[in-house]
C-alpha positions in Angstrom: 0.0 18.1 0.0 -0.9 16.5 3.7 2.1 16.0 5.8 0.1 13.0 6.6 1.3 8.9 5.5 -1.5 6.5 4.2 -1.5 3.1 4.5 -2.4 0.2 2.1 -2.6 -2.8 3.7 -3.1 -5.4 1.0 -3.2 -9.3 1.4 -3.7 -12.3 -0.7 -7.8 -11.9 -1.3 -7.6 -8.4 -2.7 -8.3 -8.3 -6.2 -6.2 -6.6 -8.6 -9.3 -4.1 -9.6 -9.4 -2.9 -5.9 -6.3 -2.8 -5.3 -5.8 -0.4 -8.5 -9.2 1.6 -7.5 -7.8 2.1 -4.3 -4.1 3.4 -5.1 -6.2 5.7 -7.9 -8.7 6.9 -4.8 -5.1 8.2 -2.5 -4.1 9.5 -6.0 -7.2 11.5 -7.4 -8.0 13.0 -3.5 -7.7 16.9 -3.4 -5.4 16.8 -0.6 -3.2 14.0 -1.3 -1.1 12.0 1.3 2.7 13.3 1.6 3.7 9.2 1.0 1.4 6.0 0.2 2.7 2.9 2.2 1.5 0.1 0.8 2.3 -2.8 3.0 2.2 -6.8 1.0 0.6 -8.6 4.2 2.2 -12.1 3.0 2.0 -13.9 -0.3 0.1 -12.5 -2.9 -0.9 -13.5 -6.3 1.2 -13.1 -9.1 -1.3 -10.4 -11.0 -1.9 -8.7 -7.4 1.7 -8.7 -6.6 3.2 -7.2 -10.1 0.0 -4.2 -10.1 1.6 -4.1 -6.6 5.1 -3.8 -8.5 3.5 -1.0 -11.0 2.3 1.3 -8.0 5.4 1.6 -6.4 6.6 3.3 -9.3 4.1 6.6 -8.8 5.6 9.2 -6.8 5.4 9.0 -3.4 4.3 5.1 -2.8 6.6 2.8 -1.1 6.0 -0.5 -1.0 6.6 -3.2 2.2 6.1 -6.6 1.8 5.8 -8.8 4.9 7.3 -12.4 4.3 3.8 -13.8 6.2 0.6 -13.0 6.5 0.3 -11.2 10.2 -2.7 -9.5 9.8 -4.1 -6.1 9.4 -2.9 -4.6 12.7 0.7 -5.8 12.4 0.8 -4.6 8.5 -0.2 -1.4 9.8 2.6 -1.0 12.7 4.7 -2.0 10.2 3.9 0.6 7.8 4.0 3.1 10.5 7.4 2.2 11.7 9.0 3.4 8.6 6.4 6.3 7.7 8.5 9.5 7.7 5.2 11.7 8.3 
């Protein structure tokens, strides 16, 4: 395992299918991530939001939801101010 932190952002256009592909990607890689962050950049979908839900139940994701969309950037910092690696 990496003693790295990946980082999810995810908004309202994302489908459910990518979102679900990409959380499967961080999970099948070789060397996987020490912790997924997946950061809800505003209001999302009901579908989106409970495959959201579902993923934070694996092992080492955490989810963040952001109350408003503020864009990629400031989903990222956010994510990275409460990665532990």
């Amino acid at each position: 395992m990496l003693p790295i932190t990946a980082v999810l952002p995810v908004y309202h256009a994302v489908s459910v299918g990518d979102f679900q592909r990409s959380i499967q990607s961080l999970h099948d890689q070789e060397e996987q991530a020490a912790e997924v962050i997946v950061v809800v950049d505003g209001p999302v979908p009901d579908d989106l939001s409970a495959a959201i839900d579902e993923a934070g139940t694996r092992a080492r994701v955490r989810v963040l939801r952001l109350p408003v969309n503020q864009g990629g950037a400031a989903a990222s910092k956010a994510a990275f101010d409460i990665a532990t690696q």
